[in-house]
C-alpha positions in Angstrom: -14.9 15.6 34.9 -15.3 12.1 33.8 -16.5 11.5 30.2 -14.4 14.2 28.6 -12.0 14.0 26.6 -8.9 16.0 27.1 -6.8 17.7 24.6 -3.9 15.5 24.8 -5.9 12.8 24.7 -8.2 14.2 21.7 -4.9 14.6 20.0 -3.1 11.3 20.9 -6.5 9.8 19.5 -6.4 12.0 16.1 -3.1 10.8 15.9 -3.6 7.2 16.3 -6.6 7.0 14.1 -4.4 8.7 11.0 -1.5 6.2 11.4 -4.4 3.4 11.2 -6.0 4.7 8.1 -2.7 4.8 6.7 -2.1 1.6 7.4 -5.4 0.8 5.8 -4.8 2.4 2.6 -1.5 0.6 2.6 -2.9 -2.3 3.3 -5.3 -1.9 0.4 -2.7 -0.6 -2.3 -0.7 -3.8 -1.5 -4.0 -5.9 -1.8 -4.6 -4.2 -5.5 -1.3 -4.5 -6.9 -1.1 -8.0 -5.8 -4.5 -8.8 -7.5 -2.7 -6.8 -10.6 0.3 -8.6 -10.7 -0.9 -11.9 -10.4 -3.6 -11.6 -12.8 -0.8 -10.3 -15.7 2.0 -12.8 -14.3 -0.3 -16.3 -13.7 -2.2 -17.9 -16.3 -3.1 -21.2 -14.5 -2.2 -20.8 -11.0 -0.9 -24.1 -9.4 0.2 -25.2 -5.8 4.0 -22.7 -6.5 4.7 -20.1 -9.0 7.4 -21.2 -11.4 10.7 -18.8 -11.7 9.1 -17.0 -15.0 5.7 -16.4 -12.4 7.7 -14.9 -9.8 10.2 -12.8 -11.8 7.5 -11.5 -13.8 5.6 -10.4 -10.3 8.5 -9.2 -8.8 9.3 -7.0 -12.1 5.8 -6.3 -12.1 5.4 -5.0 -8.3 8.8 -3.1 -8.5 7.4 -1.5 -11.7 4.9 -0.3 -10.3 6.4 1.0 -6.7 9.3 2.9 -8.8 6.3 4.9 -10.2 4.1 5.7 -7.9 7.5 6.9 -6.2 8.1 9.0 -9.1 4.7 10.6 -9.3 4.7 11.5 -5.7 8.1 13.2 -6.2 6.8 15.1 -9.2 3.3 16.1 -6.9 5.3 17.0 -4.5 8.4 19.0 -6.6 5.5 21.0 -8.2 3.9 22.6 -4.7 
């Protein structure tokens, strides 16, 4: 009957719309620690970030991945 939704399509959907909000809360996470960064690593920002600039966002950003990697392992070693 036209207008329905079958179940493989329902699930194909379900699907789709979870790999887009993940991609959204990505998306986001990225956008915050960017903001984060930036704000601790650039006091006047300028046309390029000098070397101490970018070091200090890379070390910043890495910093910050290698724990959020550890917590999730700890969440997930605790269930």
């Amino acid at each position: 009957m036209a207008g329905q939704v079958d179940e493989r399509d329902a699930k194909e959907l379900q699907a789709f719309l979870e790999m887009e909000n993940q991609k959204a809360v990505i998306q986001a996470a990225i956008g915050k620690l960017s903001e984060i960064c930036f704000d601790k690593c650039v006091a006047k920002p300028g046309n390029k970030l000098d070397s101490s600039e970018a070091n200090c966002i890379s070390n910043c950003a890495g910093r910050y991945l290698d724990t959020s990697m550890f917590i999730m392992n700890r969440m997930v070693q605790k269930k």
